[in-house]
N, C-alpha and C positions, 0 to 999 in steps of 0.2 A: 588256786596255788597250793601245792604239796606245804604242809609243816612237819616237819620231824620235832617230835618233843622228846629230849633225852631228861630223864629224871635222875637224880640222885650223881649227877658230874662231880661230886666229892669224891666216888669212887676212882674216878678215874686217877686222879691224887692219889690215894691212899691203895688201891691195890696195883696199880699199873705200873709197868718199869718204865722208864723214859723210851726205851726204844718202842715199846707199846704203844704207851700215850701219842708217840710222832705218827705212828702205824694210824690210828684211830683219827687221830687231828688231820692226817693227809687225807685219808677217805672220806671223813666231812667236806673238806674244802674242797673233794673231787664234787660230792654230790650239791653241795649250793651253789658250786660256779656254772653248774647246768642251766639253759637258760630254755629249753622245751622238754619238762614242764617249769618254771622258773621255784624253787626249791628253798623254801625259809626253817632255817633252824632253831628252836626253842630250848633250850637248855636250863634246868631247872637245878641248884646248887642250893647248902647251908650255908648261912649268911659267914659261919666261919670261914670259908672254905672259897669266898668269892672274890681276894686276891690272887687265888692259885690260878683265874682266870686268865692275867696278865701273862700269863707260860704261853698262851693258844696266840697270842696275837700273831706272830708271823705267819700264820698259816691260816688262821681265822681274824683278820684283821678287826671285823667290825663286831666283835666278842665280846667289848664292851661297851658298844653305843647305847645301846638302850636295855637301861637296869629298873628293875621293878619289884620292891621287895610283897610279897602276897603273904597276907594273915589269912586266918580259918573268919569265916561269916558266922553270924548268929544264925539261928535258925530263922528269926525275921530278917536279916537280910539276905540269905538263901532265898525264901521265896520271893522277897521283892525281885531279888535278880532272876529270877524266874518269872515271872509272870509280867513285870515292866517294860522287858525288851520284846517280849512276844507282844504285848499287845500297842508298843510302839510299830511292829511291823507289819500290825493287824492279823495278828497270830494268837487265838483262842487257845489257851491253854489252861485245862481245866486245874481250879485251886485243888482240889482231890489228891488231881493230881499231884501238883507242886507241894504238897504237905509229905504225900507217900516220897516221895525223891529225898525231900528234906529229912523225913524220918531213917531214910533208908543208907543216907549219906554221913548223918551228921556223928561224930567222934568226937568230942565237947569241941564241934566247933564244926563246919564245913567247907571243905579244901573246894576252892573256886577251879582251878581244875577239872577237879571230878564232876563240879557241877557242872562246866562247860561242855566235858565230854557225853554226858549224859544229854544234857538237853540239845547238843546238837544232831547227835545220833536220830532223838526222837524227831526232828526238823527234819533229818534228812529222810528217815523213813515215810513219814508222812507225805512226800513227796511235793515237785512244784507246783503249785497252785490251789493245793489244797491246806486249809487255815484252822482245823481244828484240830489240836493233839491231845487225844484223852488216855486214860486209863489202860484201855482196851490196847493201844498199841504198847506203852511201856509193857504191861505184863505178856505180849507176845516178844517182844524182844527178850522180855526174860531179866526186866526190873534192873538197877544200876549196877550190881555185882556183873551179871551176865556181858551186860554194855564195858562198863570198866576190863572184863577179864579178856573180851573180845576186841577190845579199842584196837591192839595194834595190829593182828592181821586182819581186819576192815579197813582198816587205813592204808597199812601197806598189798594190797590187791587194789586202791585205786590207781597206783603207778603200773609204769610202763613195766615190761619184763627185766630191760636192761635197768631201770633206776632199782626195782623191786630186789634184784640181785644185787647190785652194789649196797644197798640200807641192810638187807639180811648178813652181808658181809662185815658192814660196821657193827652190829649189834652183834654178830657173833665173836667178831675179836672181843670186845666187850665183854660176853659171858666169860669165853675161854681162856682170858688174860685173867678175871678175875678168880677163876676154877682155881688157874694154875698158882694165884697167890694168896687164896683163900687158908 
């Protein structure tokens, strides 16, 4: 299942005109009511900024069912969430590893995000059936800068050509509402 992760949705508040924000909010609501490929929305806000939520409901009705407020990790529990789920899934993931990530991520503190994006990247590269992730593949991916810089077009190249056009659509009102009230 396709997830769009929009980061920093306080912007949308803060630089958007209302006829914009409807502009953006429709295009969402064109791409999750798609049902091949079925299309889930993540949308990531400051906790100030998470009553201005309550704007999106008519058009994103279910915008505020499930809220989750996310802190930064320690650096030990960065690696536990690294190493714990992999080897719940029977997925060797070298601690080397899981230390360079942590080191490579951590800004007093490690955004769970990044971390996800990171280690799932290396799941996927490693491919199905195959259960060790070492060293050797992060640094051909080009370590979590590379991974994080590349997140969105890896992601959006798994969609179809028609969803892939409608998300570049949304995220480019995005940039160029924001250009324009920057």
């Amino acid at each position: 299942v396709p997830v769009l992760v929009l980061d920093n949705v306080d912007e949308l508040f803060l630089k958007l005109s209302s006829a914009a924000r409807e502009d953006v909010t429709s295009q969402l609501a064109d791409l999750i009511a798609r049902d091949d490929p079925p299309t889930r929305l993540v949308l990531s806000i400051r906790e100030e900024y998470l009553g201005e939520l309550y704007e999106l409901r008519d058009k994103l009705p279910g915008v505020m069912q499930n809220v989750l407020r996310l802190h930064k990790l320690s650096r030990q529990q960065a690696e536990d969430a690294i190493l714990k789920p992999a080897s719940n899934f029977g997925v060797n993931m070298e601690r080397e590893l899981a230390l360079q990530i942590v080191e490579d991520l951590d800004r007093d503190g490690v955004m769970p995000h990044q971390l996800q994006i990171v280690c799932h990247r290396l799941i996927e590269e490693i491919g199905p059936g195959r259960r060790v992730v070492t060293m050797a593949v992060y640094r051909r991916l080009g370590g979590a800068k590379k991974i994080l810089d590349e997140f969105l077009t890896h992601a959006l190249s798994k969609l179809s050509a028609t969803d892939r056009r409608l998300a570049w659509n949304v995220l480019r009102s995005l940039t160029e509402a924001s250009e324009t009230l920057a």
